[in-house]
N, C-alpha and C positions, 0 to 999 in steps of 0.2 A: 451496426456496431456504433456505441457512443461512444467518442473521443471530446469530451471537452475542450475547450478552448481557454479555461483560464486554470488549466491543469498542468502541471511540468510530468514529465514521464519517465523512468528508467527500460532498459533493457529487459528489466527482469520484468516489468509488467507491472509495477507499482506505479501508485500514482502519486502525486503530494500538492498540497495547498500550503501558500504560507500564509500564515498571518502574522505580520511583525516578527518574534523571532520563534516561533512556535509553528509548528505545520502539524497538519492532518494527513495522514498516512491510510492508504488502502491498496487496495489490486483494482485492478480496471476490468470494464466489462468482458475484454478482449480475455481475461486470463481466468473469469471466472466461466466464462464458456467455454474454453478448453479444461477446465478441469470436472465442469458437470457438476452437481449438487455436493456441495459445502455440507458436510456433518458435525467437523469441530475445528478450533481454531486455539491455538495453544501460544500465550506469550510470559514467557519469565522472563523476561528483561526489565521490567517496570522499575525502574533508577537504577539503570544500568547505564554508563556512557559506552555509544557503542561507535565504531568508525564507521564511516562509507562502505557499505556492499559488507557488512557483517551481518549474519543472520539476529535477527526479530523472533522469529519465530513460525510456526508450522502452520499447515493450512491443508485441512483433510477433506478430500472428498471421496468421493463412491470410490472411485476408482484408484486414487493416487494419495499421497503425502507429497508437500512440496514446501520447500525454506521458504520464507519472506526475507527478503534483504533490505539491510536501511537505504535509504534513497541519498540522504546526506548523513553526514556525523552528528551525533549530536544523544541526549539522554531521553529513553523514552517514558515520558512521564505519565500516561494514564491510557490504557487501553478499554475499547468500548465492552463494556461489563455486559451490556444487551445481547453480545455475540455467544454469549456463555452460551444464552436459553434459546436462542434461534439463531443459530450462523448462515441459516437460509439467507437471511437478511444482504450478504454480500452478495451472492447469485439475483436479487429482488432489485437490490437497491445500491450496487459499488460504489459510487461517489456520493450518497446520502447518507442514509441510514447504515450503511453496511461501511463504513467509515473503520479502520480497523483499529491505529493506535495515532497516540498525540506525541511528538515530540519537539524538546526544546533545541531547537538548533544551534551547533558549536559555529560554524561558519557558513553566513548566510553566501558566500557568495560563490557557495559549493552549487546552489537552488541553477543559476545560469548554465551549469552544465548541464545539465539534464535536458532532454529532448524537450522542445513543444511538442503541440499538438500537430502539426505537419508533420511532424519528425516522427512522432510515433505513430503516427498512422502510414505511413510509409514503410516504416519498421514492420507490421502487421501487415501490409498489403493491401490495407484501405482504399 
């Protein structure tokens, strides 16, 4: 299982990057191997300001439907348009290419609560 190290984590299995006040938002390898092959991936929040652990949007696979939750508050400004045509892509590639949405963050120093990488690997049983 890949747990990055310059990744913060949530509970729910998201992961986030920041860059200045902007992050990149996905699921971790850990959540897309528990859910098995990714079919579609559904987000109508695109400028929507959303709060902490408010659902983003859905995430389908073989077996299940499952929310995304925001990781911090903050407006999701552009979701990866490549996941239309192959959402395989997050099961391939979760912290690359399978990258899921971009948002601008309301308060950065919401980012510190969020687990490191110890901390969610511990959370999983890594």
């Amino acid at each position: 299982m890949n747990i990055p190290g310059n990744l913060r984590y949530t509970k729910d299995h998201e992961w986030l990057k920041l860059d200045g006040k902007t992050a990149v938002v996905g699921i971790t390898d850990f959540a897309q191997g528990e859910l098995g092959d990714i079919v579609f991936i559904e987000v109508e929040t695109i400028g929507e300001s959303l709060d902490r652990e408010e659902t983003f949007g859905t995430i389908e696979a073989v077996k299940t439907v499952s929310d995304m939750f925001m990781p911090v508050s903050g407006e999701v400004v552009e979701f990866n348009e490549s996941l239309a045509e192959k959402p395989e892509k997050v099961n391939q590639d979760p912290y690359g290419e399978g990258w899921i949405v971009k948002i601008k963050v309301s308060d950065v120093s919401q980012v510190d609560e969020l687990l490191d990488a110890k901390q969610y690997k511990e959370l999983v049983g890594g």
